[in-house]
C-alpha positions as CSV (number, residue, x, y, z in Angstrom):
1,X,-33.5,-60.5,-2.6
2,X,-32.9,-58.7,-5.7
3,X,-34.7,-55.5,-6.0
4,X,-36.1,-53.4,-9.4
5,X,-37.3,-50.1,-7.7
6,X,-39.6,-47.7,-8.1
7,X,-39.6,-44.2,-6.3
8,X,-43.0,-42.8,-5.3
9,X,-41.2,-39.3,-4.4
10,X,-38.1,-37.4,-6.5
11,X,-36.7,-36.5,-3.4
12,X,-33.0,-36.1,-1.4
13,X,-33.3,-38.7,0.8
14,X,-34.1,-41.0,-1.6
15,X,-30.8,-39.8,-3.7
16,X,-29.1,-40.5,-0.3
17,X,-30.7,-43.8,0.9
18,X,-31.3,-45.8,-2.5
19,X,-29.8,-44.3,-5.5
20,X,-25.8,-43.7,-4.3
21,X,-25.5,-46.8,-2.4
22,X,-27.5,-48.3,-4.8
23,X,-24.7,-47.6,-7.6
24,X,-22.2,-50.4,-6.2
25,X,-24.9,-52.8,-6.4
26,X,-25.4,-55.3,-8.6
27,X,-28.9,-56.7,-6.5
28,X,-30.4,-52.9,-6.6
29,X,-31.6,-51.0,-9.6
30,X,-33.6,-47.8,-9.7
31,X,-35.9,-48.2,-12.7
32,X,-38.6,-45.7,-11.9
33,X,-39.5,-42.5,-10.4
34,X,-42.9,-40.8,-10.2
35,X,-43.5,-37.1,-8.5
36,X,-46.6,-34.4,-7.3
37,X,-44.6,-33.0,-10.3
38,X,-44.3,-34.8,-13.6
39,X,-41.5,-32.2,-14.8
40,X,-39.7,-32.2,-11.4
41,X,-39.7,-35.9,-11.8
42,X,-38.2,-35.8,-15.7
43,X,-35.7,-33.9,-14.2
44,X,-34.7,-35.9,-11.3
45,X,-34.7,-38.8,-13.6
46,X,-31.8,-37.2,-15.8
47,X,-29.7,-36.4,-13.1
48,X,-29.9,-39.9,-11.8
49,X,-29.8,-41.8,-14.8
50,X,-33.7,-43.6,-14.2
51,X,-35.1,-44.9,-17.6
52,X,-38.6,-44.4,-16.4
53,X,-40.9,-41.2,-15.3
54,X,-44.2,-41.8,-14.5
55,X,-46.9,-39.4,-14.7
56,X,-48.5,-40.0,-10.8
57,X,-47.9,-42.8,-8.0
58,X,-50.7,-44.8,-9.7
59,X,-48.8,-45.7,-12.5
60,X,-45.9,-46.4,-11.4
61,X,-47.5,-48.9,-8.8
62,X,-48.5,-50.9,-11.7
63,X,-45.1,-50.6,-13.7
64,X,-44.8,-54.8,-14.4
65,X,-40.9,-53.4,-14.7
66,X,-40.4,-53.0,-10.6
67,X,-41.1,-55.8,-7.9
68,X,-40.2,-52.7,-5.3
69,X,-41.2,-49.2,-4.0
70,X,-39.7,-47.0,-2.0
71,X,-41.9,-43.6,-0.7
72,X,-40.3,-41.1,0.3
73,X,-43.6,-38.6,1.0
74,X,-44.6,-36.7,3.7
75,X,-45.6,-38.8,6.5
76,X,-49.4,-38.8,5.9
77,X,-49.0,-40.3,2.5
78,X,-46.7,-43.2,3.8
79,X,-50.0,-45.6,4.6
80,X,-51.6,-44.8,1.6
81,X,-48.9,-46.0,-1.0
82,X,-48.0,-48.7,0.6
83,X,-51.2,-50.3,0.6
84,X,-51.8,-49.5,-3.0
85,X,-48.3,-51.0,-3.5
86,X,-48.6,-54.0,-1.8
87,X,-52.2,-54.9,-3.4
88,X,-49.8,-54.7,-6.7
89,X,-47.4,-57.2,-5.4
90,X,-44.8,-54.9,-5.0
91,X,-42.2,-55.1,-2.4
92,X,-42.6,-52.1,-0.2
93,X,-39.3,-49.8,1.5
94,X,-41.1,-46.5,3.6
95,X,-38.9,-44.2,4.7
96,X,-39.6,-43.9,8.4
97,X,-42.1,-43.3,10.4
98,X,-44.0,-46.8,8.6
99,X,-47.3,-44.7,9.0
100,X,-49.1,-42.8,12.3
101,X,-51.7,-45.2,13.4
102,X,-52.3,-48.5,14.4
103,X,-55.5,-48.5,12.5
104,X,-53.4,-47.4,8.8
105,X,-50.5,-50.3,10.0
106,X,-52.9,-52.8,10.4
107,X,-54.1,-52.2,7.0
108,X,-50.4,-52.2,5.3
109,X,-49.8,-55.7,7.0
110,X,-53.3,-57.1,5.7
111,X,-52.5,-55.7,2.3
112,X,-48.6,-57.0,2.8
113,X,-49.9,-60.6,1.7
114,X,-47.2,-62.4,0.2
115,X,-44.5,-59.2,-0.2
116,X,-42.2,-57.8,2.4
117,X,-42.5,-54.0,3.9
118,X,-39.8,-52.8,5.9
119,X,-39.2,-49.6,8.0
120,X,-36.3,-47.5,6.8
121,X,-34.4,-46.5,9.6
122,X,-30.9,-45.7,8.6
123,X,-29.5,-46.2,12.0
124,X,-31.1,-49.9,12.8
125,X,-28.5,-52.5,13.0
126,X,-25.7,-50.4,14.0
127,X,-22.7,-52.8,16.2
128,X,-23.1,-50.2,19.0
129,X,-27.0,-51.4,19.6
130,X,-25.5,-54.8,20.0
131,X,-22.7,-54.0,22.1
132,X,-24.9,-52.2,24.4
133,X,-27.8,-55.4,24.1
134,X,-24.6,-57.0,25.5
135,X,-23.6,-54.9,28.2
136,X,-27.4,-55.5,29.2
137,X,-28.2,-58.8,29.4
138,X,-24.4,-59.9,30.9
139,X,-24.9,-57.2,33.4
140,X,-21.3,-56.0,33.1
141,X,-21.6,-52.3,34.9
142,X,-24.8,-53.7,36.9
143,X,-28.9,-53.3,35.8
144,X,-30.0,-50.8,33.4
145,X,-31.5,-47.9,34.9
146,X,-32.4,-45.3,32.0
147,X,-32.0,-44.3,29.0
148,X,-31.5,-40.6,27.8
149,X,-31.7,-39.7,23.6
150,X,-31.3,-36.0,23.0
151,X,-31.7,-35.0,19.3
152,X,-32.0,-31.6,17.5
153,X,-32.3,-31.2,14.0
154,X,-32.4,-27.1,11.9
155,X,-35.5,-25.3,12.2
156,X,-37.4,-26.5,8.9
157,X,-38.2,-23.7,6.0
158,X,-40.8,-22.8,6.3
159,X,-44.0,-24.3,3.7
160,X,-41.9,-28.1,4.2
161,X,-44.5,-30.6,5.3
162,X,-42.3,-30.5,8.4
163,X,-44.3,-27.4,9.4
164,X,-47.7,-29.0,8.6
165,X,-49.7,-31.1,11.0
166,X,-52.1,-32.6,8.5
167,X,-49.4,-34.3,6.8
168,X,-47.5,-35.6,9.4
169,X,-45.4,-32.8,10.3
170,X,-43.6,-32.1,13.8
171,X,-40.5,-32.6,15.6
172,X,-41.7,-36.1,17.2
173,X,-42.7,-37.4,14.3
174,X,-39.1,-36.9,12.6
175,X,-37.2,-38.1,15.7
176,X,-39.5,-40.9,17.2
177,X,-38.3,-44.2,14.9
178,X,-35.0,-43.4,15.8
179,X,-35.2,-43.3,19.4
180,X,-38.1,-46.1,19.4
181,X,-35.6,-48.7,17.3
182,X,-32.7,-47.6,19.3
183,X,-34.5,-48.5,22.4
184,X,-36.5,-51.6,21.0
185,X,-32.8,-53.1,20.0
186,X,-31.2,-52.5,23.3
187,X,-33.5,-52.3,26.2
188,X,-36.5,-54.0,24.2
189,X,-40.2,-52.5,23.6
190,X,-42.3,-55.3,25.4
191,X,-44.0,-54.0,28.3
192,X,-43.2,-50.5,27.7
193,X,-45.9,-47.9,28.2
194,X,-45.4,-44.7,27.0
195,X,-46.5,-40.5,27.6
196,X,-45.5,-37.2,25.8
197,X,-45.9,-33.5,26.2
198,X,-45.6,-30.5,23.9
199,X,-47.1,-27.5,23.7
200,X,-47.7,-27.8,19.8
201,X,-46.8,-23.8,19.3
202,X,-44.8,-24.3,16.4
203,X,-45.9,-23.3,12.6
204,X,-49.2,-24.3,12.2
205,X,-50.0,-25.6,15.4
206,X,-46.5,-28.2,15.4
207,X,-44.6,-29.7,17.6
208,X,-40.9,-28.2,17.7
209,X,-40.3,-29.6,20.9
210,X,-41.4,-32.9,22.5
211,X,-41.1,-34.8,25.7
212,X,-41.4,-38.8,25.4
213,X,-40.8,-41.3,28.1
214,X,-41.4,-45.0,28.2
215,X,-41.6,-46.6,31.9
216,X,-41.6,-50.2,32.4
217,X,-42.8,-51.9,35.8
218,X,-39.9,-52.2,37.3
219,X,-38.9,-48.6,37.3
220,X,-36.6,-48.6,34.5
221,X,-37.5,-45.6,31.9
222,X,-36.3,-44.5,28.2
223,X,-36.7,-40.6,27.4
224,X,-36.4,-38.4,24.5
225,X,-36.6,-34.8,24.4
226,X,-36.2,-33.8,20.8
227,X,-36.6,-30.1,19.2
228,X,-35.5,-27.8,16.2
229,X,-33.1,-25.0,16.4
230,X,-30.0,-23.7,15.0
231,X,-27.5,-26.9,15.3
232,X,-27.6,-30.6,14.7
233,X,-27.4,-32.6,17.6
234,X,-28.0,-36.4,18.2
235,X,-26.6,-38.9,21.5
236,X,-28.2,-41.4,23.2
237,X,-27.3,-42.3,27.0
238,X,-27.8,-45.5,29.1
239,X,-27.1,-45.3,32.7
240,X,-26.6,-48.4,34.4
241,X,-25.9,-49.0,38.2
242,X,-22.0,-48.4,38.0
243,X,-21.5,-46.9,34.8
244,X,-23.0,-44.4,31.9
245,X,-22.4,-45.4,28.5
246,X,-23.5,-42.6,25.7
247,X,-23.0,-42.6,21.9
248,X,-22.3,-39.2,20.3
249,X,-23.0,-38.3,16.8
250,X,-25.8,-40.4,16.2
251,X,-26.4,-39.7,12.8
252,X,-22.8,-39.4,11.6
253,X,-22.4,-42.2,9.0
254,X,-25.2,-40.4,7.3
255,X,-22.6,-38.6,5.5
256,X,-20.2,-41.1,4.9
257,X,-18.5,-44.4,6.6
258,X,-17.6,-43.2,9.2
259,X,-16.3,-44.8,12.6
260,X,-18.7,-44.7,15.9
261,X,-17.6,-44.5,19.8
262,X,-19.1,-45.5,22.5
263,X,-18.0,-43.5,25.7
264,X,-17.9,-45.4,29.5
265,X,-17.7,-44.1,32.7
266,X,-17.8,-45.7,35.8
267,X,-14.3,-47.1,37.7
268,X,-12.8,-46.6,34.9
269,X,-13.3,-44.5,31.5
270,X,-12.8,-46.2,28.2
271,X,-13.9,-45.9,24.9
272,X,-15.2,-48.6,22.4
273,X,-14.7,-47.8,19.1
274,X,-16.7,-49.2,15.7
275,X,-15.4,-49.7,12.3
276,X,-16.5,-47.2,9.6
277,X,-20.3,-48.3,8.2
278,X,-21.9,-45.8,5.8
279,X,-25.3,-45.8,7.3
280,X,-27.2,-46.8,3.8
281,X,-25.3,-48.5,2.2
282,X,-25.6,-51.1,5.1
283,X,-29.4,-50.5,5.4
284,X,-29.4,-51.9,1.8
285,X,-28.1,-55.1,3.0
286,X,-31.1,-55.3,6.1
287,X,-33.9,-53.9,5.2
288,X,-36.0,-57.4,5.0
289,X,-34.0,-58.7,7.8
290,X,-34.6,-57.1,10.8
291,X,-36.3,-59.4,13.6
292,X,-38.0,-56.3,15.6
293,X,-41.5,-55.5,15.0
294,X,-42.2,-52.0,13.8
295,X,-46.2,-52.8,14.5
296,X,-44.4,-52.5,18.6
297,X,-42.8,-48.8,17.8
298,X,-45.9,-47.4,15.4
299,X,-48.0,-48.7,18.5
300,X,-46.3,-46.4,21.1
301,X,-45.6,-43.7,18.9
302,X,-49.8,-43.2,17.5
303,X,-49.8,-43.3,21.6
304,X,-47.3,-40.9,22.6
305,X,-48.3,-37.8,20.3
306,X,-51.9,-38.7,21.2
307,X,-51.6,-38.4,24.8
308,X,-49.9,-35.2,23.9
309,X,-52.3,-34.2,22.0
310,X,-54.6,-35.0,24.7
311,X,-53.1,-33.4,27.4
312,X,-53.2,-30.0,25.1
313,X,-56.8,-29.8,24.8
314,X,-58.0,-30.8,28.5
């Protein structure tokens, strides 16, 4: 599918995610951009070489020059945009999380009537997930018995909507897709029910730490405990009946293409490496693709932070 884009958001990630990898593509071109600030937006536009500023979101949905978005906002303004782009016929890329509700994703897929909306999620389709789908289902170090994803990312500055709770702000909302697709690709969602804790004391009433778990009947269970503080850390374990597999450096082709390893232990300790993939350049190539369900991961992450949530005020 070839792709004209507009960006609802003159931000980094979408420098990172669409316009570099973007730039050795002859099916993606950056058209458009639209800000909160018109003159942050001209600006952006020069550095990056876009022919086209629009004044707000509105018009820029309505640009006959684009057939796709892609919103970079803060995470409460995700549902909105791409329901107003979708009713334009535009193709719709959200930077992840999709939206915060069942009630807002049920509305983007009613609106989604003859265009595709995908999930960006920089880390779907990675070989590792497959490797360890295969590890699974062959049974080669026995059943699965849990899985363990640890990620820290820098305290946010402070003002960020990272630090806000009305606009989707909070540590679980930043982490969640990643561990949710991680484990949907792998383990699989279906069946899954899930429960979180946080005390919500960070700026604002956020959550800078967060508890997740999903348990499935037969006593298998995926965890996440995710948090700010003064380092990056992101590895994800699976712990079978003879044998731990764990991935390192979960976010590392972020950077650049770079190479993956998974690390076994069990009778014997090996390593199986992956070739280098730069992260976006190969979620260009997948974004329509992907055969997992994100209405399954915005299901149990609207319940996770509620039960949260819930558990706070009782």
């Amino acid at each position: 599918m070839r792709l004209d884009l507009g960006l609802i958001g003159a931000t980094r990630i979408a420098e990172r995610a669409i316009i570099a990898p973007a730039r050795n593509r002859a099916d993606v071109t950056v058209h458009a951009v639209a800000a909160s600030d018109p003159a942050r937006a001209r600006e952006f536009a020069a550095r990056n070489g876009i022919e086209r500023v629009h004044d707000n979101y509105d018009s820029l949905v309505r640009d006959p020059g684009i057939n796709a978005v892609y919103i970079s906002l803060h995470n409460s303004a995700h549902h909105e945009w791409a329901v107003r782009a979708a009713t334009q016929g535009k193709h719709v890329i959200v930077e992840k999380p999709l939206c915060l509700t069942m009630s807002e994703y049920a509305a983007i897929k009613e609106a989604a009537n003859g265009v595709e909306v995908a999930e960006a999620i920089p880390t779907a389709g990675h070989p590792w997930q497959a490797a360890v789908r295969q590890m699974i289902d062959t049974g080669e170090f026995g059943g699965l018995r849990r899985v363990h994803t640890r990620i820290q990312f820098l305290t946010p500055a402070d003002g960020t909507y990272r630090t806000r709770p009305e606009l989707g702000g909070g540590i679980f909302f930043d982490c969640a897709s990643y561990w949710l697709q991680a484990v949907q690709s792998t383990v699989g969602l279906r069946g899954a029910t899930g429960s979180g804790e946080s005390a919500f004391d960070g700026p604002n009433g956020t959550d800078t730490s967060f508890h997740a778990a999903l348990r499935w009947d037969d006593g298998r269970e995926a965890t996440l405990d995710c948090s700010v503080g003064p380092k990056h850390t992101a590895e994800i374990e699976f712990f079978f009946e003879t044998a731990s597999v764990r991935l390192r450096n979960l976010f590392r082709p972020t950077t650049a293409a770079l190479p993956l390893n998974l690390s076994i232990k069990g009778a014997r300790t090996e390593i199986r490496s992956f070739p280098p993939i730069d992260y976006y350049e190969a979620q260009l190539d997948q974004l329509f693709t992907s055969p997992d369900s994100p209405g399954e991961r915005i299901a149990l992450l609207a319940g996770i932070h509620a039960t949260a949530r819930g558990a706070l005020v009782r």
